[in-house]
Backbone as CSV, one residue per row, in Angstrom:
resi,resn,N_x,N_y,N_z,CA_x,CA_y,CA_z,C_x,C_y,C_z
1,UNK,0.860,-1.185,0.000,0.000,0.000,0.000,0.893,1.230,0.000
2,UNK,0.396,2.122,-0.679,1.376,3.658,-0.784,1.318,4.116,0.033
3,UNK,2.488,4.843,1.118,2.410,5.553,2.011,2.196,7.002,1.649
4,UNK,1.042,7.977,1.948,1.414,9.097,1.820,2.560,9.848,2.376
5,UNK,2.682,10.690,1.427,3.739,11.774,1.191,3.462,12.994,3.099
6,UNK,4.350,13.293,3.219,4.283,13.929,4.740,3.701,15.479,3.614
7,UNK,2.722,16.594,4.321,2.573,17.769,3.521,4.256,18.663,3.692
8,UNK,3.762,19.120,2.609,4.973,20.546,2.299,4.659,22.067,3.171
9,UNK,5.551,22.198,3.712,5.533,23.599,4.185,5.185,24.237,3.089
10,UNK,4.639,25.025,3.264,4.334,26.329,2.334,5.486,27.667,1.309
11,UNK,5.644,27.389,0.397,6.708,28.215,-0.041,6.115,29.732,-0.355
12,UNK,6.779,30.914,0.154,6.303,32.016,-0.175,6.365,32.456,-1.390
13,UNK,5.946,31.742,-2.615,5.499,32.006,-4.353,4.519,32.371,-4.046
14,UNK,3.962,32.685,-5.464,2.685,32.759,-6.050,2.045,31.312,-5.755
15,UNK,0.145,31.528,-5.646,-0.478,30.289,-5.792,-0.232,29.334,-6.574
16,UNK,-0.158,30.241,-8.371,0.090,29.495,-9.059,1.073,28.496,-9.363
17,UNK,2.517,29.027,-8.688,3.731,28.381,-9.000,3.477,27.268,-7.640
18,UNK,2.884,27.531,-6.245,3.052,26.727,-6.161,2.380,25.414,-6.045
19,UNK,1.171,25.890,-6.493,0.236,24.583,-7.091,0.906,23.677,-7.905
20,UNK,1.528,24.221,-8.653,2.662,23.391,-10.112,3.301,22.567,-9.009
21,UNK,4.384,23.430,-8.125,5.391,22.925,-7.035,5.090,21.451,-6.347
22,UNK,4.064,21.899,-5.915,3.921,21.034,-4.931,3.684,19.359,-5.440
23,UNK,2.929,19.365,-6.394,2.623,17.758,-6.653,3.938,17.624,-7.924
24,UNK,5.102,18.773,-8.403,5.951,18.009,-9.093,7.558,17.343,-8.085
25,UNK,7.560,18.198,-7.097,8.613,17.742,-5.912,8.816,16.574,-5.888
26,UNK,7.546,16.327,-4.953,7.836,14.699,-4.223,8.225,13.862,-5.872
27,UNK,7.589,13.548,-6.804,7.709,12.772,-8.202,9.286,13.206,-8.752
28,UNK,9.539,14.388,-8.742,10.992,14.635,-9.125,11.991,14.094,-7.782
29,UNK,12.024,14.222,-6.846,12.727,14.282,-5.762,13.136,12.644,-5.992
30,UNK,11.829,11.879,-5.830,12.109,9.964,-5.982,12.560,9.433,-7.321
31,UNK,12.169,10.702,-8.284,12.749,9.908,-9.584,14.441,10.337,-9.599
32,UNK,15.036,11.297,-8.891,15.808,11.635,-8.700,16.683,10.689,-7.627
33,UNK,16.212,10.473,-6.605,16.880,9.384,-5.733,16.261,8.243,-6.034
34,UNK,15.662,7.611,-7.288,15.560,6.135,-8.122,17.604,6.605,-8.626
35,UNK,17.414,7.244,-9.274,18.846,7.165,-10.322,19.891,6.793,-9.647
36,UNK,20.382,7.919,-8.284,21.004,8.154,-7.759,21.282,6.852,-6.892
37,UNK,20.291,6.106,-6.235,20.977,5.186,-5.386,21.150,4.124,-6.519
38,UNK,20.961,3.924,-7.112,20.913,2.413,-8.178,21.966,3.143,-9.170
39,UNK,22.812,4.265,-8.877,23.954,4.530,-9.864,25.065,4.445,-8.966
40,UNK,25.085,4.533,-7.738,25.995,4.642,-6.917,25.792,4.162,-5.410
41,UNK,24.879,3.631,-4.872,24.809,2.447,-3.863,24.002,3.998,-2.749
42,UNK,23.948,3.015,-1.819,23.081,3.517,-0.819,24.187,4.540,-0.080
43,UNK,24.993,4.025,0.476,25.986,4.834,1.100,26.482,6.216,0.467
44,UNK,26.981,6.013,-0.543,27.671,7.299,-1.612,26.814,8.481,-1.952
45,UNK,25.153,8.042,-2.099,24.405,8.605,-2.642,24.286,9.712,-1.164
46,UNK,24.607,11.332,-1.664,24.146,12.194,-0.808,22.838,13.124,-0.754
47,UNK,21.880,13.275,0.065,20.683,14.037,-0.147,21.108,15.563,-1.137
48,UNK,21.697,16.289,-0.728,22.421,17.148,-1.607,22.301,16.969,-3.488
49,UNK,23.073,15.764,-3.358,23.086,15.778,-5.426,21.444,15.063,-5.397
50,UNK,20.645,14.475,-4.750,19.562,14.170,-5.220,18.905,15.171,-4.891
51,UNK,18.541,16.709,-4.647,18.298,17.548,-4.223,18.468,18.616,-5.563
52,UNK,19.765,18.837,-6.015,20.471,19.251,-6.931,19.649,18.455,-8.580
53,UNK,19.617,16.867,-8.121,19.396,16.394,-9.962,17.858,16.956,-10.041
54,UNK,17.190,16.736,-8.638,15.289,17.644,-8.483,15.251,18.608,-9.145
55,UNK,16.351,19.244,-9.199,16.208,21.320,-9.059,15.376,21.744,-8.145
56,UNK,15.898,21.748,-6.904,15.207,22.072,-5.990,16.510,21.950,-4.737
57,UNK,15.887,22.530,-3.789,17.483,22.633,-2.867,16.940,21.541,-1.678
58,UNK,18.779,21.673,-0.863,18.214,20.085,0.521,17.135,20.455,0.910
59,UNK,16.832,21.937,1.190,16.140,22.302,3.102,14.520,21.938,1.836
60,UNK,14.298,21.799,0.878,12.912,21.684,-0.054,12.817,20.122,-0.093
61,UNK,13.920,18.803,0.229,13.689,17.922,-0.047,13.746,17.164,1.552
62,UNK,13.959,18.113,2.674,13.675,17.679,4.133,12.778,18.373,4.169
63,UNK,11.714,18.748,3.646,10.539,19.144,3.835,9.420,18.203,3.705
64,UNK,9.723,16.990,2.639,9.458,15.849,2.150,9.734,14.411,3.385
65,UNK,10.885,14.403,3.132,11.689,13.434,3.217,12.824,13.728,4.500
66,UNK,12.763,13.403,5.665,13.427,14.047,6.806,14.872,13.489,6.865
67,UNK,15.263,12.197,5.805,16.568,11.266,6.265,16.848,11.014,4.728
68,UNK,17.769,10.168,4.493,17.811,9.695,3.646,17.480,8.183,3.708
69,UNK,17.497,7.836,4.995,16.847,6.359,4.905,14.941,6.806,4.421
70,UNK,14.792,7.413,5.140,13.566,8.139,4.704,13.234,7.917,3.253
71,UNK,13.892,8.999,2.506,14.237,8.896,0.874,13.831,7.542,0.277
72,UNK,14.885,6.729,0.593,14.944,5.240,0.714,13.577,4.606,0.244
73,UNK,12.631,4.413,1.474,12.115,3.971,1.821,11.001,4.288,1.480
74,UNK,10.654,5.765,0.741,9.925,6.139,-0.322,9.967,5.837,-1.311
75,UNK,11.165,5.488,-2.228,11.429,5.131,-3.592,11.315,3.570,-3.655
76,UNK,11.436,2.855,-2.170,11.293,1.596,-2.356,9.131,1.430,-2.412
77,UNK,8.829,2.461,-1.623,7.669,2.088,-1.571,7.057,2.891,-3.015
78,UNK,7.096,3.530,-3.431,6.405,3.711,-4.696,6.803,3.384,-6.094
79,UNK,7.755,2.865,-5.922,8.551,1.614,-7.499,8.417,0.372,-6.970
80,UNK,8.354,-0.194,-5.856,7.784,-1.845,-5.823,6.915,-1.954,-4.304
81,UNK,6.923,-1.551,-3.294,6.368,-2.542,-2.148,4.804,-1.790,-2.536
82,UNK,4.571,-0.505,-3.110,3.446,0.184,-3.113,2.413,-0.565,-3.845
83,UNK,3.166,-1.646,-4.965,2.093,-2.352,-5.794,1.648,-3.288,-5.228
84,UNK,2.113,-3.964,-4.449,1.299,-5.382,-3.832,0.040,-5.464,-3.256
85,UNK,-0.880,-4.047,-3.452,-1.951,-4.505,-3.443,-2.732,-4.810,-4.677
86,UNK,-2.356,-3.907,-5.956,-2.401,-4.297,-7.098,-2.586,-5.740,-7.713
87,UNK,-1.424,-6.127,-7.206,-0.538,-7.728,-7.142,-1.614,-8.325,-7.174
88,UNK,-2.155,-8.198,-5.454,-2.802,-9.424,-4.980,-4.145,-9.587,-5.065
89,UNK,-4.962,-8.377,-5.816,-5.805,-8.321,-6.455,-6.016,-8.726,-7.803
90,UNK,-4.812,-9.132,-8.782,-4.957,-9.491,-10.108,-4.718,-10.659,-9.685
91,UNK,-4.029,-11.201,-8.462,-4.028,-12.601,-8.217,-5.627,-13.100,-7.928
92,UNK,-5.742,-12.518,-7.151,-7.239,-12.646,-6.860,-8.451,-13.123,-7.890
93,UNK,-8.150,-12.201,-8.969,-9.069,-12.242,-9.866,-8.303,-13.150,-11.288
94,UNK,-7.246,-13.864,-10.852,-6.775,-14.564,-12.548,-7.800,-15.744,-12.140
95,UNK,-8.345,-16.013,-13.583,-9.174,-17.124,-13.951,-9.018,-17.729,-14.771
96,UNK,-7.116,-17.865,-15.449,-6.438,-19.219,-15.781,-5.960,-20.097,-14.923
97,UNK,-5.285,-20.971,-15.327,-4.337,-22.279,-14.564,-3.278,-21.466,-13.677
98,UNK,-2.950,-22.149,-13.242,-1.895,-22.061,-11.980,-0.623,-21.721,-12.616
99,UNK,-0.845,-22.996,-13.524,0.326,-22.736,-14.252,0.485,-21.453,-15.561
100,UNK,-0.488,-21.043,-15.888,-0.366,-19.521,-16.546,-0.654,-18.588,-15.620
101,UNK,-0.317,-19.082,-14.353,-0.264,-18.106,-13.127,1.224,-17.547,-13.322
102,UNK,1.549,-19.059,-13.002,2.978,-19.183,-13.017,3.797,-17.754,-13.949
103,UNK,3.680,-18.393,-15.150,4.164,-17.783,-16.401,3.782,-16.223,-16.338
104,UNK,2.752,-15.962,-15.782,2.127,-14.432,-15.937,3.195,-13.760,-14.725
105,UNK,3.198,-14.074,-13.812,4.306,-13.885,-12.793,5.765,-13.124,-13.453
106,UNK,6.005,-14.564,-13.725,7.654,-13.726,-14.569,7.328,-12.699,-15.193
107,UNK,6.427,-12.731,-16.409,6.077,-11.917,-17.265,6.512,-10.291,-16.559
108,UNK,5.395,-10.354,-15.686,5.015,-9.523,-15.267,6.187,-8.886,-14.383
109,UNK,6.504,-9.700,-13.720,7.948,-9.129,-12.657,8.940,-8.323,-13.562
110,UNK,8.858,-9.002,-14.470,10.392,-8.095,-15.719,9.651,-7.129,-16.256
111,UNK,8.159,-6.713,-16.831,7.896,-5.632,-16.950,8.042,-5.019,-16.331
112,UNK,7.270,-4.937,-14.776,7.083,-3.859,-14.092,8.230,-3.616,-13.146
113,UNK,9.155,-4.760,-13.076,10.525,-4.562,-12.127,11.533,-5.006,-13.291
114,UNK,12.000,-5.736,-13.283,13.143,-6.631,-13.963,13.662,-5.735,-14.795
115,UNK,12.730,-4.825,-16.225,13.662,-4.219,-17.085,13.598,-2.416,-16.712
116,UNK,12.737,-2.014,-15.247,13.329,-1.192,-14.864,14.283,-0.560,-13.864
117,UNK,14.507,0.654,-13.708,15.622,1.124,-12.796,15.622,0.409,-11.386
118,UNK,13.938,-0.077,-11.010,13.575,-0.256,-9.501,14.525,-1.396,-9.480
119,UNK,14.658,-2.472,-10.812,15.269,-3.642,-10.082,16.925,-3.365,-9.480
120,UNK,17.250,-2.697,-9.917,18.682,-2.287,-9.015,18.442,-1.927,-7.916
121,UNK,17.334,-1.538,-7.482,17.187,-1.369,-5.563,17.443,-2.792,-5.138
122,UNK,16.779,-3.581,-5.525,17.390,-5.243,-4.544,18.599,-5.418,-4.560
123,UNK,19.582,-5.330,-5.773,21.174,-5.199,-5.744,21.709,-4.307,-4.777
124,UNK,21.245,-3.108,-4.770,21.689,-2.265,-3.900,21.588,-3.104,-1.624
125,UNK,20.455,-3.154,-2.112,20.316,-3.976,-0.334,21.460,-5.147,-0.757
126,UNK,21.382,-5.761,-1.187,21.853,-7.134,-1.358,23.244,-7.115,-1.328
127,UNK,24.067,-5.560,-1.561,25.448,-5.012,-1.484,25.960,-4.356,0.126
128,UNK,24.819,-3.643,0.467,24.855,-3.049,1.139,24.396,-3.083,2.735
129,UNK,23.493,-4.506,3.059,22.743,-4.720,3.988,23.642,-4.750,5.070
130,UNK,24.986,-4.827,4.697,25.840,-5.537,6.283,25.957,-4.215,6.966
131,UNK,26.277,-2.902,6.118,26.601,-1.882,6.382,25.384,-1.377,6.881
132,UNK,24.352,-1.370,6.001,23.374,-0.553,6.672,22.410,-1.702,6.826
133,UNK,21.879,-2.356,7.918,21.028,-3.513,8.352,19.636,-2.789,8.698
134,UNK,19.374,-1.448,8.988,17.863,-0.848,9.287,17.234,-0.987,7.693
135,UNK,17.873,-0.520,6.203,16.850,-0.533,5.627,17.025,-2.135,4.839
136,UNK,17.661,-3.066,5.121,17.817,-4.356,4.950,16.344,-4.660,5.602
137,UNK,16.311,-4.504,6.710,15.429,-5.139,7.713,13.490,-4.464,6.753
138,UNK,14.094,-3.255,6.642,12.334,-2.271,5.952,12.610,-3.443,4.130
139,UNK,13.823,-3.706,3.390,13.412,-4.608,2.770,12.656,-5.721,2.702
140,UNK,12.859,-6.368,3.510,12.848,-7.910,3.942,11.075,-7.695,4.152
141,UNK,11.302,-6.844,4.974,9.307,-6.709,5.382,8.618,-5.995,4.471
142,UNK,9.244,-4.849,3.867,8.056,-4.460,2.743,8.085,-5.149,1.224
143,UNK,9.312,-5.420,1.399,9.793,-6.341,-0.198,9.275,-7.765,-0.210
144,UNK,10.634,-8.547,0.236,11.067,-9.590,0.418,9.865,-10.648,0.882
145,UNK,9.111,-10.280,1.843,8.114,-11.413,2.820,6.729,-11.207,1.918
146,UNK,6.460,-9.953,1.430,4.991,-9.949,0.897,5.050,-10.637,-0.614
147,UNK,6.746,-10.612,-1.321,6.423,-11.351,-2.253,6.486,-12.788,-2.027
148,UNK,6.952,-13.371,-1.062,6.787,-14.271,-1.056,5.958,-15.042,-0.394
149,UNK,4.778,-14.305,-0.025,3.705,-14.449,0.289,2.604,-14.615,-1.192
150,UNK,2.866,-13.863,-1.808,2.301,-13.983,-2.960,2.616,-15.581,-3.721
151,UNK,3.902,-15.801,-3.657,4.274,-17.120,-4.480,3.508,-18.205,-3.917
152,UNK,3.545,-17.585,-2.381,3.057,-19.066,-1.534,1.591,-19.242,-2.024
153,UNK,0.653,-18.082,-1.939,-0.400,-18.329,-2.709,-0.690,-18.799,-4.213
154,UNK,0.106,-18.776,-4.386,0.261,-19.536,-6.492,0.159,-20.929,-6.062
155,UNK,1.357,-21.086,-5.188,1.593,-22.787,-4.965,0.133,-23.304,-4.645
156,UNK,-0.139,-22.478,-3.141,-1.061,-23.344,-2.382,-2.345,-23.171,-3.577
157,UNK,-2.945,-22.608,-4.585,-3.626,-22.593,-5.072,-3.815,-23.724,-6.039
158,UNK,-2.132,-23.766,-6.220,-1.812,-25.119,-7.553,-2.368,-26.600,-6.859
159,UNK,-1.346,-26.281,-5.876,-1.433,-27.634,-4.805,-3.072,-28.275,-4.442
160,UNK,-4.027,-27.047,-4.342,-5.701,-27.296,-4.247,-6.111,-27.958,-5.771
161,UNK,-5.469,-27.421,-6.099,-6.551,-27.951,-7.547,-5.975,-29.112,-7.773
162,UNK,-4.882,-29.294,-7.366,-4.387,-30.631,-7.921,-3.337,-30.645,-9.243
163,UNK,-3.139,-29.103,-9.563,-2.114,-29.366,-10.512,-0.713,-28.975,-10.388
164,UNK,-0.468,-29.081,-9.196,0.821,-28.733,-8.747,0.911,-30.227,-7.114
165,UNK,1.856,-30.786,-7.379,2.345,-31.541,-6.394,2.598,-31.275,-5.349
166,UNK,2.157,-31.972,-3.714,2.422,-31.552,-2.875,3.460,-31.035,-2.079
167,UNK,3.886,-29.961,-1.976,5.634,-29.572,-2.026,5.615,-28.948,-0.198
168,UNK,7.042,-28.505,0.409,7.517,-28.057,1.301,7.323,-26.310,1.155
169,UNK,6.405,-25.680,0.869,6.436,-23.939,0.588,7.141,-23.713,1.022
170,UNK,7.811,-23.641,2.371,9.212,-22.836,3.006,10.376,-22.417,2.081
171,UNK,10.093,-24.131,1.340,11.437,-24.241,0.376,11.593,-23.720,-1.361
172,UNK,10.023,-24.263,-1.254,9.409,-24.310,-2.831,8.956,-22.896,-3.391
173,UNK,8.915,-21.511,-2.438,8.792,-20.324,-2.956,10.045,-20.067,-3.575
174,UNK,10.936,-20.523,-3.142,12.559,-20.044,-3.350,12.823,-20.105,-4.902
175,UNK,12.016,-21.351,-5.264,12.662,-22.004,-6.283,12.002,-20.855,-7.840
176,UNK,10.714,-20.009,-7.205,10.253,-18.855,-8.102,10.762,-17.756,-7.973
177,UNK,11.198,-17.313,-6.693,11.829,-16.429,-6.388,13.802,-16.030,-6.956
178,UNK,14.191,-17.237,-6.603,15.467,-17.565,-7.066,16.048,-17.321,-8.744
179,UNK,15.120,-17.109,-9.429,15.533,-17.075,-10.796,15.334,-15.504,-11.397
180,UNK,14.511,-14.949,-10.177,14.663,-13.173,-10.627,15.788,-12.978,-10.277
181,UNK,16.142,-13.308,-8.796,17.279,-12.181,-8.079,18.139,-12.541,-9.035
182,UNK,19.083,-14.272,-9.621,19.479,-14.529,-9.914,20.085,-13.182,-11.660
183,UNK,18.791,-13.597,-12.099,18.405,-12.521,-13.458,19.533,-11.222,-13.189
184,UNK,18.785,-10.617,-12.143,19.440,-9.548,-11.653,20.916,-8.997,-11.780
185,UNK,21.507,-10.366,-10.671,22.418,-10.279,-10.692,23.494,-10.555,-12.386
186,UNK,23.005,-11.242,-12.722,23.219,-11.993,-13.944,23.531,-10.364,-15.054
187,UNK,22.638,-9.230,-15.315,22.254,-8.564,-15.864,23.362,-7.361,-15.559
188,UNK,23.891,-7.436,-13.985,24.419,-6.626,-13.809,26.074,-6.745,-13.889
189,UNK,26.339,-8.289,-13.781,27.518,-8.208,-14.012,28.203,-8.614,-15.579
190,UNK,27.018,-9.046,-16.567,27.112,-8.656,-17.779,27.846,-9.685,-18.173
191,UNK,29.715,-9.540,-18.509,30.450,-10.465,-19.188,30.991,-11.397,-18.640
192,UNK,30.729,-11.244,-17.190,31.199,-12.399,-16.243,30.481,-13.341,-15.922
193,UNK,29.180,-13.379,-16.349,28.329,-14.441,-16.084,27.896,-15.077,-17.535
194,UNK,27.650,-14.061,-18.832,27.536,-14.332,-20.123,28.666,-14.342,-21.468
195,UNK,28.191,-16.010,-21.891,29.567,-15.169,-23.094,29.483,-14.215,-24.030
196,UNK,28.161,-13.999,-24.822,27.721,-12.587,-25.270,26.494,-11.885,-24.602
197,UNK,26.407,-11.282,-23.968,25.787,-10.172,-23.035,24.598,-9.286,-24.361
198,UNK,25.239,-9.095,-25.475,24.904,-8.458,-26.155,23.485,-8.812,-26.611
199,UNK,23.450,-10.660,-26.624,22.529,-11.583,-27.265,22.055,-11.870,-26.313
200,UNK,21.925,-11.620,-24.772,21.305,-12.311,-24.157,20.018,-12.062,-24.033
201,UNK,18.722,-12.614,-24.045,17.201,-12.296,-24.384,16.866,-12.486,-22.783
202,UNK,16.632,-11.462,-21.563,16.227,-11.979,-20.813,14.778,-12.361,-20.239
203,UNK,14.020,-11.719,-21.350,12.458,-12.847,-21.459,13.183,-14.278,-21.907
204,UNK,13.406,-14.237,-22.394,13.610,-15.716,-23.024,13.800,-16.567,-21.510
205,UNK,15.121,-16.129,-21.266,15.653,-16.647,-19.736,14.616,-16.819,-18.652
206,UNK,13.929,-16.309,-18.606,12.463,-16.390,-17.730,11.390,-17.639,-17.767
207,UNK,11.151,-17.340,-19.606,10.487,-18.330,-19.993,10.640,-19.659,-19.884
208,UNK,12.371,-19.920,-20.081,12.629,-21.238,-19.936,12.622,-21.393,-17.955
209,UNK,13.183,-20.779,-17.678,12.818,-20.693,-15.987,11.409,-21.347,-15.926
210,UNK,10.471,-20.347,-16.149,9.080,-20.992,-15.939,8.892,-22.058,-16.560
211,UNK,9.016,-22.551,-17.655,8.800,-23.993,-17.864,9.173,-24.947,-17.728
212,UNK,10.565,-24.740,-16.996,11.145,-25.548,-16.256,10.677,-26.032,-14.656
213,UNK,10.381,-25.144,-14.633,9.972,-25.002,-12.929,8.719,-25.835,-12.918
214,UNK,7.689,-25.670,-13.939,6.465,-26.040,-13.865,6.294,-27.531,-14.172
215,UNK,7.389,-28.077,-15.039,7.937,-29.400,-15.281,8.275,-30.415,-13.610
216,UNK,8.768,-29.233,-13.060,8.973,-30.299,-11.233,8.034,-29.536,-10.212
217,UNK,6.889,-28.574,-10.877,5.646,-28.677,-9.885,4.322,-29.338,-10.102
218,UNK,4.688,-30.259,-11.693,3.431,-31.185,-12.094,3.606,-32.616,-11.141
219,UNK,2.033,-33.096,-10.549,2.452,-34.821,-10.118,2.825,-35.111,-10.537
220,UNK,4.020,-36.270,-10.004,4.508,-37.368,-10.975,3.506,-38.097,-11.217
221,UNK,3.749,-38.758,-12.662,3.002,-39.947,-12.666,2.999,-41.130,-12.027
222,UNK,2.020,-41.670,-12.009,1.818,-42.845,-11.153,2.219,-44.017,-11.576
């Protein structure tokens, strides 16, 4: 769910300018600290140059945003933890198979995360958590647990109908989960994981993921 935005002090402009002001800030300010931490890690990134890329000065973006974990924790919530109610409402309402559950999943993760800027926020925690463990911890709970709450509901849904085998969920979310971060990482380190980077299709990579996966969540036969 989206957290609202804290209100803005009042700037002594005109009405007009700052009617404009006010609802373009907060949207510039996060698209501004999207770039900034996923170009240069959590640590490096100073409120200042994300302040500066806004056009707008610090004391206008602690008017917003009081920290930079703050910051943070805004850009994490309105590029991914903000959608999961979205999520779990189209889950709600899919009225294919489990298994074009499945498949719609990936799909969907690389649109709306995978081929944008947001997916470098999980790299970023995933670099950075030892150092900074408070917004590790706001990952894990606004990220990390609700999606995999979501997977668990795919399974247990498969598992009801009968077209998914009775599995261990603790273990068996991992195995959907495991092939994004993987992606991720994969994407970011480019020539060290691929021999041409150039050719690599990462729908493709997904696809075979999912149909692989769905190959050891059918019963065996008898």
């Amino acid at each position: 769910m989206n957290h609202p935005l804290p209100p803005p002090v009042e700037d002594p402009v005109s009405p007009a300018r700052r009617g404009r002001r006010k609802e373009a800030r907060p949207g510039e300010l996060l698209a501004a600290a999207l770039d900034l931490f996923v170009e240069k890690g959590y640590a490096a990134t100073r409120v200042e140059e994300v302040a500066a890329r806004a056009g707008v000065s610090k004391g206008t973006l602690f008017l917003y945003f009081p920290s930079k974990e703050e910051l943070f924790k805004a850009v994490v919530r309105e590029h991914i933890s903000g959608r999961f109610a979205e999520w779990e409402a189209t889950l709600a309402d899919f009225t294919g198979t489990c298994s074009d559950m499945v498949e719609y999943a990936f799909s969907a993760w690389w649109e709306r995360i995978g081929s944008t800027k947001a997916s470098g926020l999980g790299k970023l925690v995933i670099a950075e958590a030892h150092n900074f463990p408070e917004i590790a911890r706001f990952y894990r709970s606004e990220v990390i647990l609700p999606a995999h709450e979501l997977i668990r509901q795919i399974l247990q849904r498969g598992m009801a109908s009968g077209e998914f085998r009775e599995l261990d969920l603790e273990y068996a979310i991992h195995l959907v989960d495991a092939p994004l971060i993987q992606l991720d990482l994969m994407l970011s380190a480019g020539a060290l994981c691929m021999a041409d980077p150039s050719s690599f299709d990462p729908q493709k990579y997904l696809r075979t993921h999912a149909q692989n996966l769905l190959m050891g969540l059918r019963p065996r036969a008898a």
